[in-house]
C-alpha positions as protocol buffer text, in pm:
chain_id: "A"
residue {
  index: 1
  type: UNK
  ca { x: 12170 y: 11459 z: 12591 }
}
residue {
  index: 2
  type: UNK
  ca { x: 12042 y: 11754 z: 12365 }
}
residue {
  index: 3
  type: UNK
  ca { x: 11940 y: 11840 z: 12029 }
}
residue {
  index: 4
  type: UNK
  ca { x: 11934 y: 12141 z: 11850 }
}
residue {
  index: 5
  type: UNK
  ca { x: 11637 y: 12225 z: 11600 }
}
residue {
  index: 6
  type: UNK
  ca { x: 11559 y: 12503 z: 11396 }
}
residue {
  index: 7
  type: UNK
  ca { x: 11226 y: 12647 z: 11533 }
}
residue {
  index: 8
  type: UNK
  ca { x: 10865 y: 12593 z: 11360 }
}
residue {
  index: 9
  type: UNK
  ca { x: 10824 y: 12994 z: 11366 }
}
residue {
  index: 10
  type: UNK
  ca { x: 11082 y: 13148 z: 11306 }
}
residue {
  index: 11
  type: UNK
  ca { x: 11312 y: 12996 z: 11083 }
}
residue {
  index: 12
  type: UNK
  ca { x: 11615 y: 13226 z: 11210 }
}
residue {
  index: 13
  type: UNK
  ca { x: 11573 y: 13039 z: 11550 }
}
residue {
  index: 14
  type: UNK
  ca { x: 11747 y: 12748 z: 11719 }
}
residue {
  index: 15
  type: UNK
  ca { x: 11585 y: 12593 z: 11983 }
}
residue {
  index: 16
  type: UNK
  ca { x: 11777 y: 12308 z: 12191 }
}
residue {
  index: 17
  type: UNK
  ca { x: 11582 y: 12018 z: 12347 }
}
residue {
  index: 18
  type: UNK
  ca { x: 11804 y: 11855 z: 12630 }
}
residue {
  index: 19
  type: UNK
  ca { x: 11648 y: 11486 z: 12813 }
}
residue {
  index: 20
  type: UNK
  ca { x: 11719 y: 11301 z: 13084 }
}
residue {
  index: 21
  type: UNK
  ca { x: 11737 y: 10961 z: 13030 }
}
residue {
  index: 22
  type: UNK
  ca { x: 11702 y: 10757 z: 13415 }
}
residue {
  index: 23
  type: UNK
  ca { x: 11657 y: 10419 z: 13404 }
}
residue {
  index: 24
  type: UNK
  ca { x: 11429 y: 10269 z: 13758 }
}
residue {
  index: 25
  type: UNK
  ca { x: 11465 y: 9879 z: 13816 }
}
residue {
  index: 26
  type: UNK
  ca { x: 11258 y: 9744 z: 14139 }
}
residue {
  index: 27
  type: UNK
  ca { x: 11504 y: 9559 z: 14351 }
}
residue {
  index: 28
  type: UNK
  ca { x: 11477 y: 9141 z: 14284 }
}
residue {
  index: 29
  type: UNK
  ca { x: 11298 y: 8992 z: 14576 }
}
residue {
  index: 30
  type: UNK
  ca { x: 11326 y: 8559 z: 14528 }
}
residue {
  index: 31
  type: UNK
  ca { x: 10973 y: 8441 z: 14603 }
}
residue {
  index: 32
  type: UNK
  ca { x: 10913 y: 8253 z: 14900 }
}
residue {
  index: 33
  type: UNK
  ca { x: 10813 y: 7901 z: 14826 }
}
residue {
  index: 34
  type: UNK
  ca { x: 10561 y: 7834 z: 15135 }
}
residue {
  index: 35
  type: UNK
  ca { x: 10403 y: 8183 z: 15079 }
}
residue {
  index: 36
  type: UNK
  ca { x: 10307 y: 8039 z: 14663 }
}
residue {
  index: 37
  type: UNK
  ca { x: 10230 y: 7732 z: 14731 }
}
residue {
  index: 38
  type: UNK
  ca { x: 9869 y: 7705 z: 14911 }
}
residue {
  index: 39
  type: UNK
  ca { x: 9897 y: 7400 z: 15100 }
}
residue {
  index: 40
  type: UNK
  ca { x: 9609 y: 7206 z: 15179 }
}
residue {
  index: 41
  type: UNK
  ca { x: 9430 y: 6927 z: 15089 }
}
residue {
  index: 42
  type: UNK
  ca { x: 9495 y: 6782 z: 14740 }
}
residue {
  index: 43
  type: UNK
  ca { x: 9216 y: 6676 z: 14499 }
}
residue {
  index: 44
  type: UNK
  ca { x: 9207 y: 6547 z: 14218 }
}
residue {
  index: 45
  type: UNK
  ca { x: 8915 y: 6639 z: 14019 }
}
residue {
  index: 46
  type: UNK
  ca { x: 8807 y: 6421 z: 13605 }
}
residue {
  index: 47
  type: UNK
  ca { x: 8703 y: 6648 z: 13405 }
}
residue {
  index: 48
  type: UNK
  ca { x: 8569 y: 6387 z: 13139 }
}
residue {
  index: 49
  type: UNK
  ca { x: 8292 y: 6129 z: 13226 }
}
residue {
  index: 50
  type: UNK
  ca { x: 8292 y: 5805 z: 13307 }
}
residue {
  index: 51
  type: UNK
  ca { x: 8219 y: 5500 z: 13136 }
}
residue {
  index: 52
  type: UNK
  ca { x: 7973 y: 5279 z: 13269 }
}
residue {
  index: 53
  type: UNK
  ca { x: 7986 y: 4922 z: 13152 }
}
């Protein structure tokens, strides 16, 4: 694309502005299940205390 402007100094002056517009997507990689997951041993942990009776 490009744009033309009049310049800031000299009002006689066109200046043309011309972009590039690119557009960069990383390729979609599925995650691997085992490699998320951590597998080991499962625990359960209370986080609120007990009541003693």
């Amino acid at each position: 694309c490009s744009r033309v402007y009049w310049s800031t100094t000299d009002a006689r002056k066109r200046c043309v502005y011309t972009c590039k517009i690119v557009e960069c997507r990383p390729p979609v990689v599925e995650p691997d299940i085992n490699s998320t997951v951590e597998h080991d041993e499962n625990r359960t942990i209370a986080h609120s205390p007990t009541s003693f009776t």
